[in-house]
N, C-alpha and C positions, 0 to 999 in steps of 0.2 A: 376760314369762312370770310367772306366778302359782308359788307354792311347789312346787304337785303338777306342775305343768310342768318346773319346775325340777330337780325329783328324777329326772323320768323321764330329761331329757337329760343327764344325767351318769350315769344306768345306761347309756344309748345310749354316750357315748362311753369308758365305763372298758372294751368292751369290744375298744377298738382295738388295748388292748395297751401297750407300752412302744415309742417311735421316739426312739432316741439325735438330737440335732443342736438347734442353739442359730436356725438362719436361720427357722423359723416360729413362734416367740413372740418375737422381735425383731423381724415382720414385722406380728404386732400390737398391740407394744406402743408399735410407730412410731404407726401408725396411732393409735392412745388416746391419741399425745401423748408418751409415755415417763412413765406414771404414775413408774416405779422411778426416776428422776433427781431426783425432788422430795425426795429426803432422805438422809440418808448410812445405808448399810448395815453391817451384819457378817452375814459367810457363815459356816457351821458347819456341817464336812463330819466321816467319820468312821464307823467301823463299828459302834462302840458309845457311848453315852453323850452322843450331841451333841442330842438329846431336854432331856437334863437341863442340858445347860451352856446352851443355848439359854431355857431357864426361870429360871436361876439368873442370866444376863445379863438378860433382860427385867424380872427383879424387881429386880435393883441400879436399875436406869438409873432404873426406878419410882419407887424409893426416892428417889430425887436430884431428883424431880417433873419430870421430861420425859413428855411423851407416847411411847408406844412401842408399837409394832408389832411381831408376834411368829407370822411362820408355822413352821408347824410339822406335819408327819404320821409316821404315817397316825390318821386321827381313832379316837377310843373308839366313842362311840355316835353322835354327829353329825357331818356333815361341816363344817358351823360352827365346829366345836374349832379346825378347823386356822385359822383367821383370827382373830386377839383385839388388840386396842386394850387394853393393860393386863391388867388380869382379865379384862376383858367379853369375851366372844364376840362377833364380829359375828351383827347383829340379821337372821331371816328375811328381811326386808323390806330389807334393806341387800345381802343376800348373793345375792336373788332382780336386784335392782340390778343391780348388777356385773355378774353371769352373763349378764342378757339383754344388756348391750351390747356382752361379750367377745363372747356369739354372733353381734348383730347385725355387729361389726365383722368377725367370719373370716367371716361366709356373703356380705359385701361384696368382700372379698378374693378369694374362690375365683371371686364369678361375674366380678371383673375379671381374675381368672387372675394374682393376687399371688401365690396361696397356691394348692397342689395339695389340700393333707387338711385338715381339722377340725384343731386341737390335738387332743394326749391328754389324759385327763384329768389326770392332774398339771400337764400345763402350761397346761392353763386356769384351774385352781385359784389358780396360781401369780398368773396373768395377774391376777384375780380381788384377791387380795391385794394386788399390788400398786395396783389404781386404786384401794380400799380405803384405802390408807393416805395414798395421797396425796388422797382427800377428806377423811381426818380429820386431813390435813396435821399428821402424825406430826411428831416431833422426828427418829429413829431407827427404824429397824427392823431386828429379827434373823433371819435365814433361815435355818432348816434345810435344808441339802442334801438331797434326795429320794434320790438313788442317784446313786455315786459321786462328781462333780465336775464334769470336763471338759465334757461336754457336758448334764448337767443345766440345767431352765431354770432354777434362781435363779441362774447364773451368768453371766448377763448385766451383773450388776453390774459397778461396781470399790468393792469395801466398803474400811474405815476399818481394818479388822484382817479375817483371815484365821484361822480355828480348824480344825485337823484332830485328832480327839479320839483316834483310835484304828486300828491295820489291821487285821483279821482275816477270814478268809474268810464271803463271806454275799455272795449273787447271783453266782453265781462266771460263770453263764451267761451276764453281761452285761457282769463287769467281767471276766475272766479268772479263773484257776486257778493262778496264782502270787501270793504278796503282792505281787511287784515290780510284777505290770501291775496288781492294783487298785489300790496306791500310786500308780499314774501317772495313773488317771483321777481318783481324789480328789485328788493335789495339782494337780489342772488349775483349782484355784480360784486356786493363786495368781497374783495378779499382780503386774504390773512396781511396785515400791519400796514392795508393799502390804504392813507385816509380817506371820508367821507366826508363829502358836503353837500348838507341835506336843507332843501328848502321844504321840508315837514315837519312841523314845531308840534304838530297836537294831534289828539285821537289816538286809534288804533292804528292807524299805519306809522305816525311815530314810535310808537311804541318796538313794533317792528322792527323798524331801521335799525334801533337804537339796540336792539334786542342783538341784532344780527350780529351788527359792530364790536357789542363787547364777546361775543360767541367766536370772532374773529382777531380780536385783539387788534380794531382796527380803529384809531382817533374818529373820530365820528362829531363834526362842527353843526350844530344846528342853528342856522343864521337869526332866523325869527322866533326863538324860543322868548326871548324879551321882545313884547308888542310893538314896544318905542323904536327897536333896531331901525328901521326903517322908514321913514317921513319923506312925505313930497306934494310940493306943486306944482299949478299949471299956470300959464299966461299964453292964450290963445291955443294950437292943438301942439303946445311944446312943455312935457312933462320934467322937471328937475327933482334929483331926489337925494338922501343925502342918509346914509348906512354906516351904522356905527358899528364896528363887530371891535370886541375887545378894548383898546385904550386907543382904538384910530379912528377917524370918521373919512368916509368917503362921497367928496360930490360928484353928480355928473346927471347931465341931461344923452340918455340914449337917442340915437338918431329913428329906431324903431319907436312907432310912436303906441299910447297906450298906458294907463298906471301900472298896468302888468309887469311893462319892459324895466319897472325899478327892481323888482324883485328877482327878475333873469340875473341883471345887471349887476345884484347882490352878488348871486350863485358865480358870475363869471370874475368878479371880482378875487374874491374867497380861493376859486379853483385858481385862479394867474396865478395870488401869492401863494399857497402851496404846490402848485408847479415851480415855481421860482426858488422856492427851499428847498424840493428835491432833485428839481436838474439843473437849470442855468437860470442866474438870478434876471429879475425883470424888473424894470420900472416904474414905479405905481403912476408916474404921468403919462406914460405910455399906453398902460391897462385901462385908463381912463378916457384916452383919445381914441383906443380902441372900441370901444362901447360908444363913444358918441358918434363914430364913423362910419360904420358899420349898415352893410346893409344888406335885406335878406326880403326876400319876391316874396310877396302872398300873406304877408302879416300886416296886415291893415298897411295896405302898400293905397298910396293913390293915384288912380291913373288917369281921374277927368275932373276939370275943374266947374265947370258950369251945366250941370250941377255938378259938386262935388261929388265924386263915386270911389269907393273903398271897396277893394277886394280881399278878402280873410278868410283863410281854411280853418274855421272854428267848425269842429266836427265832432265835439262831446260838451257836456255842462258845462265845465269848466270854463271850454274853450268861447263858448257862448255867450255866458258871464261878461268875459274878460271885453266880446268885441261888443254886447250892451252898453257897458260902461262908457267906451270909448263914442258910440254914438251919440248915447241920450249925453254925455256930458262937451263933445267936440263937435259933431256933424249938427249942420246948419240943417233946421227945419222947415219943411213937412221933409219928412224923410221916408224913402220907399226899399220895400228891402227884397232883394232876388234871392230865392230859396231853392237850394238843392242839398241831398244828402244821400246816403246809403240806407237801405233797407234794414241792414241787419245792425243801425245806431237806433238807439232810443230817443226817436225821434222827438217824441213827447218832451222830454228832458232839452233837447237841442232849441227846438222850438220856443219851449217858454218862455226863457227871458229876448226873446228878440221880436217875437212877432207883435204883442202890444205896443211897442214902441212906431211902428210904424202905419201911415196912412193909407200907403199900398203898398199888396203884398201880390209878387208874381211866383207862382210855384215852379219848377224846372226839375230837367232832369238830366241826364249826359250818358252818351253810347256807352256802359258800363255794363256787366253783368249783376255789379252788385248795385249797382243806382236802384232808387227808390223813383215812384213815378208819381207825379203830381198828386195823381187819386190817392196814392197810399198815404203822402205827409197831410193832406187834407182832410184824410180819414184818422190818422193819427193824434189831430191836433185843431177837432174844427170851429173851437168858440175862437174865432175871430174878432167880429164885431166888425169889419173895416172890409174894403174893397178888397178882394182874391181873384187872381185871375191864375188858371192853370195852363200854362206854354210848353212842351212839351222840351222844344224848342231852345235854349238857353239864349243863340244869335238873339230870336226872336222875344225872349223873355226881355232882352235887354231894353230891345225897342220900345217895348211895354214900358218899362217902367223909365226909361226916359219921356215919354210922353205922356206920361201922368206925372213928374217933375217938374215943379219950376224949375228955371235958372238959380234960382238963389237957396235952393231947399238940396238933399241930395240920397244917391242911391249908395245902398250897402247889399256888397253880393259875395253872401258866405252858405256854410252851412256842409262845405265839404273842401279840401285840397285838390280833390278831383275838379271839381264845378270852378275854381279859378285856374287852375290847368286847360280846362277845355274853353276858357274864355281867351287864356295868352292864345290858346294854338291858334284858335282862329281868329287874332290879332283886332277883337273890335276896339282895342283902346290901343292904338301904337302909339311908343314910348316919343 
């Protein structure tokens, strides 16, 4: 397939949907051979944050000159993003590659009657990456969990360490509507004697992990189970923090900015040195440089200075919280905030901690099927109190709330990974 072939059939099959179960990308990943056997993995599951532990892992291992492998989504503006060898992206011509032989292999399958359906798109992607890596015959590679765990395709593996970053409610329609059963399908990553490092210290999805782990006979580290593990300041929007796990203490200022980025920072720490005990030893000055270096689009990335404007795929509670925080306590005031999200998020939840904080609010939406539409978040969430303007438009939202911004005050534009995706494509902030 040529590039415009290739685009088309990944519009054809993302609109299959989402199918939970592991027997039809291990049916053709047989068939490729088992691209994912040719190198030791780490899996990185989680509700928030395993984006950035996943990039703060790939850039240590970097650092220490291994080749490395690094998927990761949902992509910004290409679907490329989601497959990289180091920095690079994999190339057109490499990713056209892949694609056409993941498809010749499953339409070989179906007509032998291996295989009932096409993969989803995510698990061809997945596929994808993997025979990827094992042509550039990686050192290592890091997998972002797609949703949940258990029956996600990167969990075919048996990875070198096991990461679960966080639990909080986000897809509830697929993993459940208590943390206890999303905790049960995210920790479906772990396996029999594979460790865990778990940034869930409390409640019932702790309990979970922990559950799982001993059910698994799998060391199972809970970073924050002691409060004090983890302290940190700030001096202007430059967060240092300083993690004590066991009889070591570690400092480091992440170059991802945010209080959040201490506790990723933890998780990627924790993961280095257990990678380094079980494959090739690493440097802790190095683990360190890697985390301060480090850098990854759309997590409270900034791309204009007058007024300051922050772009952040905060797309559940959690994630909302985290870029709150970072506002009311960093971004320079009256501060205006550009809002989009998906329909089928709890918008209400999304919404709350961000929309009082700001003085104007432009609502937005992006050519999506699943995007939500001004009226809907408006109707979801309408004690205001403050200027709303509904833009239909995101270009246009922009304009909007630059021009209710001073110079000295600044705009924050979240509420989806999609909505700053659609803001790179159409490059209104170039780098």
């Amino acid at each position: 397939m040529n590039y415009g072939r290739c685009q088309e059939y990944l519009q054809e099959i993302a609109s299959s949907g989402i199918k939970f179960g592991l027997k039809n990308v291990r049916a053709v990943l047989a068939a490729l051979g088992h691209p994912e056997l040719r190198y030791p993995s780490v899996l990185v599951a989680g509700t928030n944050g395993k984006g950035s532990v996943c990039a703060m892992l790939a850039e240590i291992l970097s650092l220490h000159g291994h080749s490395v492998g690094l998927f990761t989504s949902p992509h910004l503006v290409r679907v490329e993003e989601r497959i990289r060898v180091g920095k690079e992206m994999i190339a057109p011509g490499d990713f056209c590659s892949c694609l056409s032989l993941v498809k010749r292999t499953i339409d070989r399958l179906i007509r032998q009657g291996s295989l009932r359906f096409p993969l989803t798109y995510f698990e061809t992607l997945t596929a994808c990456a993997f025979l990827y890596f094992a042509r550039r015959k990686v050192d290592i590679a890091i997998l972002e969990v797609g949703m949940g765990g258990r029956l996600d395709a990167t969990n075919v593996v048996v990875p070198l360490v096991s990461v679960i970053t966080s639990i909080s409610y986000d897809h509830v329609e697929f993993l459940g509507r208590t943390l206890s059963r999303i905790a049960t399908e995210k920790a479906g990553i772990i396996k029999r004697r594979v460790p865990v490092i778990s940034g869930v210290s409390e409640g019932p999805a702790a309990r979970v992990i922990k559950r799982k782990a001993k059910e698994m006979d799998a060391p199972c580290f809970d970073l924050f189970e002691e409060k004090s593990a983890l302290r940190w300041s700030r001096k202007g929007r430059r967060f240092s923090f300083s993690f004590r796990w066991g009889d070591r203490t570690f400092r480091y200022s992440p170059s991802l900015p945010g209080a959040h980025q201490g506790r990723n920072g933890a998780l990627a720490v924790a993961a280095a040195l257990e990678i380094g005990r079980r494959w090739k030893p690493l440097n802790e000055e190095t683990i360190l440089r890697g985390i301060r270096q480090v850098r990854w689009e759309g997590r409270l990335e900034i791309v204009g200075r007058r007024p300051l404007v922050v772009l952040d795929g905060a797309h559940n509670e959690e994630g909302a919280k985290a870029a709150a925080a970072y506002a009311r306590e960093v971004m320079p005031k009256p501060l205006s905030l550009v809002f989009g999200t998906m329909k089928d998020k709890d918008i209400r939840r999304v919404a709350r901690p961000l929309f009082p904080l700001a003085r104007t609010i432009v609502l937005t939406t992006i050519p999506y099927h699943r995007a939500a539409s001004p009226e809907l978040i408006f109707a979801a969430y309408p004690e205001h109190g403050r200027s709303v303007f509904l833009e239909p438009d995101p270009g246009r939202a922009v304009v909007v709330a630059r021009r209710m911004t001073p110079s000295r005050g600044s705009i924050l534009i979240t509420g989806s990974l999609f909505l700053v995706g659609e803001i790179k494509r159409r490059g209104l902030f170039p780098a």
